[in-house]
C-alpha positions in Angstrom: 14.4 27.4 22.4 15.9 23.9 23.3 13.3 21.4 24.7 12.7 21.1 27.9 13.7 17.6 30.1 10.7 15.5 31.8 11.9 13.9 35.1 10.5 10.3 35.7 11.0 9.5 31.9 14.0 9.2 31.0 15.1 12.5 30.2 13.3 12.7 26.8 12.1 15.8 25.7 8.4 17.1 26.4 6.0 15.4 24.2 2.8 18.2 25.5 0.2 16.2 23.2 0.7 12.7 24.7 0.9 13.6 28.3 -2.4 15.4 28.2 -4.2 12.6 26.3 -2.2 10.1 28.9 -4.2 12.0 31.8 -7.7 12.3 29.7 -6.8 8.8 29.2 -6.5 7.7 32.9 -9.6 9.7 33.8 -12.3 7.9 35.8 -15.6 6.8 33.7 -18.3 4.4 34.3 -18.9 2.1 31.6 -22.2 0.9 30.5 -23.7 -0.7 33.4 -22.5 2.2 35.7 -19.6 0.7 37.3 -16.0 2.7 37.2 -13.6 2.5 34.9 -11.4 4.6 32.6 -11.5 6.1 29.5 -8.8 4.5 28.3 -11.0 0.9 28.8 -13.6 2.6 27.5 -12.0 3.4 23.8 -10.6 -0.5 24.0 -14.2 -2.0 24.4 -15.5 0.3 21.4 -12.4 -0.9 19.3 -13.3 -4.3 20.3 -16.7 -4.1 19.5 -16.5 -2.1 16.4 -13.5 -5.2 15.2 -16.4 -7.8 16.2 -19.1 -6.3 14.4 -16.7 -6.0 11.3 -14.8 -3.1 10.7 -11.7 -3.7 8.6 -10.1 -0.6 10.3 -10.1 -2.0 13.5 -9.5 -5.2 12.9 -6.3 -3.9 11.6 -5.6 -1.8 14.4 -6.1 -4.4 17.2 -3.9 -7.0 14.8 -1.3 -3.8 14.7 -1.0 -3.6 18.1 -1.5 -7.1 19.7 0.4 -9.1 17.1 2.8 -6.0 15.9 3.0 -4.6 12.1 4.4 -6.7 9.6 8.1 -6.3 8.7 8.1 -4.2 6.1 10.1 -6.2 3.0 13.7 -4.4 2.0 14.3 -5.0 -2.0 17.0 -4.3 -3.9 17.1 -3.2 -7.9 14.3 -4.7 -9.7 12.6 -6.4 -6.4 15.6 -8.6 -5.8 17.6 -9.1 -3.3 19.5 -6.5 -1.6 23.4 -7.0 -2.5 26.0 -6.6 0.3 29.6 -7.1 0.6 31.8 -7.7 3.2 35.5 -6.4 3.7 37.2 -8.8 2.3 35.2 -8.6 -0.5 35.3 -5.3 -1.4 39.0 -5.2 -1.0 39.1 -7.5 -4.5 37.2 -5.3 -6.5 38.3 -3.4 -9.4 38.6 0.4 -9.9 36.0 -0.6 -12.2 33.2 -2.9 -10.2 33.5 0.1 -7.5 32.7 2.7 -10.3 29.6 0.5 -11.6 28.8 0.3 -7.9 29.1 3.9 -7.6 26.9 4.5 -10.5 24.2 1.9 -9.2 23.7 3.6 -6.1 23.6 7.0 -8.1 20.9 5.7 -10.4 18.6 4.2 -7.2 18.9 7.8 -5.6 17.8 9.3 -8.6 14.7 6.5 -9.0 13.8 7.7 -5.8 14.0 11.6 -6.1 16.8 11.8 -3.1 19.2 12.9 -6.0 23.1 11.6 -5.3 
C-alpha cells in the first residue's frame, strides 16, 4: 500500500508516531507551582534540571540540540585524507593508475563488508 499524503506539510508521507507524540506534546499541563503550561515545557525543564544536577546524558542532549552534533570526520585509507580528482585529472591517468584505483576502492568495500 503506497503512503498516504499529509496536507499542511509538505506532502511528506504520514509519519503516525510523531504526530501523536506532537499532540501529547502540545497538551496542556500545570507545572510545579500550578500554573499552565505544556508537556512539551515540562520534559525541557526536567532535561534542564537533570543536565544541571549532572547527568552526562543530558548534557549531551541539550549540547546536541542547541549547539548541533559535531561533524562527523570523513577519512580516507589509513585515517588520511580522502583523495579526489578532478576531470582533468583523471583524463591523464594511465590504464594502469585507473586499475590501482579500481582495486583501492574494491579493497575499502571489502574492509567494510559492503563487498564490490
Amino acid at each position: 500500500m503506497a503512503a498516504t499524503k499529509t496536507a499542511g506539510r509538505g506532502g511528506k508521507p504520514d509519519k503516525l508516531m510523531r504526530d501523536a507524540l506532537m499532540v501529547a506534546l502540545k497538551r496542556e499541563a500545570k507545572d510545579a507551582e500550578g500554573k499552565p503550561t505544556t508537556k512539551l515545557a515540562l520534559i525541557a525543564d526536567k532535561l534542564v534540571d537533570l543536565a544541571a544536577d549532572g547527568d552526562v546524558q543530558a548534557i549531551k542532549e541539550i549540547g546536541d540540540r542547541v549547539d548541533g552534533r559535531p561533524a562527523q570526520a570523513i577519512t580516507g585509507p589509513g585515517g588520511g585524507p580522502v583523495e579526489t580528482y578532478d576531470a582533468a585529472t583523471l583524463a591523464k591517468l594511465s590504464d594502469d593508475d585507473i586499475k590501482r584505483l579500481i582495486a583501492i576502492r574494491h579493497k575499502l568495500a571489502d574492509a567494510d563488508g559492503a563487498g564490490s
